[in-house]
N, C-alpha and C positions, 0 to 999 in steps of 0.2 A: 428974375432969372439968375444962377448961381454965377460961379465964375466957372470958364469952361476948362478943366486939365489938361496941356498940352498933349499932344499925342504921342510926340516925342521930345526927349531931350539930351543930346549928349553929351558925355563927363568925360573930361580927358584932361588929363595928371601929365606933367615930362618926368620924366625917371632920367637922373641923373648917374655918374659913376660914382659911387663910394667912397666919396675921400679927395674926389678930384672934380676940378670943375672941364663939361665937356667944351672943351675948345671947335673941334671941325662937325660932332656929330650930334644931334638931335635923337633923343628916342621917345616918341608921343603913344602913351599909353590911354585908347580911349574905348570909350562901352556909350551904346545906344541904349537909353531907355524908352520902353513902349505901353502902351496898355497890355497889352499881355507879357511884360515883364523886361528885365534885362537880357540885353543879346550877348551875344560873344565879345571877347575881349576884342582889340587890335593894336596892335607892338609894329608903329612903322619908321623906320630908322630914315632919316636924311639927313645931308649936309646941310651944313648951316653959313652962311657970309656965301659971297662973289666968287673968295676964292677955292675954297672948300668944295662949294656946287660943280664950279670947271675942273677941278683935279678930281672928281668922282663922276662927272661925267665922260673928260677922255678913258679913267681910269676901268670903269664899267664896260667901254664900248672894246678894251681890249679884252677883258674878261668874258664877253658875251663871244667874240670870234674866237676865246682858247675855248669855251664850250660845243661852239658849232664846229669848231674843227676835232673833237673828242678829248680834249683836254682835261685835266680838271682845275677847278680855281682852289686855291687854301686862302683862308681868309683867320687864320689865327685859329682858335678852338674848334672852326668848322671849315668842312670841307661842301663843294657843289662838283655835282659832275653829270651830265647823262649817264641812266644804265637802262636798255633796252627802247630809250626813245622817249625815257621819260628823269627829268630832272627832279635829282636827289640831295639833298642835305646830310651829313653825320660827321661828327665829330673827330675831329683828325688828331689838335697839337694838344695835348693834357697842360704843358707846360709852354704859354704863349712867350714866343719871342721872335724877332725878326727874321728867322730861319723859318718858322710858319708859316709864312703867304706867296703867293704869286706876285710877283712886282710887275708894276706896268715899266715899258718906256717911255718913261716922260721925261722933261726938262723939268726937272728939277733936283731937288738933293736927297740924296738917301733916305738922309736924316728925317727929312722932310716927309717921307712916304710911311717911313716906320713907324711914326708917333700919327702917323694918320689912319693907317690900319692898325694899329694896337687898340685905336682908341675906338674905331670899326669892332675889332673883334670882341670887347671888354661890351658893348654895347648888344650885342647880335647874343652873344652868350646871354646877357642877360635877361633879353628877352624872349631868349628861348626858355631861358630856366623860368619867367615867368610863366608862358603860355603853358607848361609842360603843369604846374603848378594851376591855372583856374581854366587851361584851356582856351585857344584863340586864335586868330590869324595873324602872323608877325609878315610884313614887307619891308624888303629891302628894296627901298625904289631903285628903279633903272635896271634891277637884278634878277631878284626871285619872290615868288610868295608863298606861303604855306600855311597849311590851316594843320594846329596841333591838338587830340584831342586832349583834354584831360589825364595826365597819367600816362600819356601814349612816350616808348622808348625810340629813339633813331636809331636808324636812319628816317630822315620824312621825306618824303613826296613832295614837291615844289611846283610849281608854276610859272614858267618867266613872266615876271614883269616889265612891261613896255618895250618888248622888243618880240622878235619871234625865232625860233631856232633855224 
């Protein structure tokens, strides 16, 4: 009897920033293989260490109540917001800089938040320019999810992740 071909197997790559090593974020780029082929991509961004995890967890939960309250979030290159009841992604700041985001109230330091959502958005951008490029679902845990098609332009359709509106 032969050796039997797994049925699946998945491949997942971290994509890093460009030139910079990610300090608070993670982005894991991974694809399931099957007997009838490869699936779709997935681009799913999360923090990374102790402390990183709890300043994106309180930072998320105030994000999630500016949505439920009609809000919307900047998150550097991209913007989320409900529009008719259904959560949206598109592209907001061309030119990212700390004037692009929504800041949470946290205990901590500006300086602190800045380099933590730059390095959020530098990431989130790029996995959307991937997905936009082979097509895939990118999540932002705690946040939002969206499935891009190939070639597809924003605004996208989103789905909150782990939480409910």
């Amino acid at each position: 009897m032969g050796m039997r071909t797994p049925y699946w197997l998945p491949i997942v790559a971290l994509l890093t920033l460009p030139g910079a090593f990610a300090e608070d974020w993670r982005l894991t780029q991974s694809q399931t293989l099957s007997q009838a082929g490869a699936r779709e991509w997935r681009y799913t961004l999360s923090p990374t260490g102790k402390e990183a995890q709890e300043l994106w967890r309180r930072l998320s939960e105030q994000y999630r109540d500016h949505l439920r309250a009609g809000y919307r979030v900047d998150l550097g290159a991209w913007r989320v917001y409900f529009l008719g009841g259904r959560l949206r992604v598109e592209p907001h700041c061309p030119a990212v800089n700390p004037a692009c985001f929504t800041f949470g109230a946290l205990p901590v330091p500006k300086e602190r938040q800045d380099r933590f959502l730059l390095e959020l958005s530098q990431l989130l951008d790029l996995a959307l320019t991937q997905a936009r490029t082979k097509g895939g679902v990118v999540l932002l845990s705690r946040l939002f999810r969206l499935e891009v098609p190939r070639g597809a332009h924003p605004p996208y359709p989103a789905t909150p992740s782990g939480w409910r509106p």
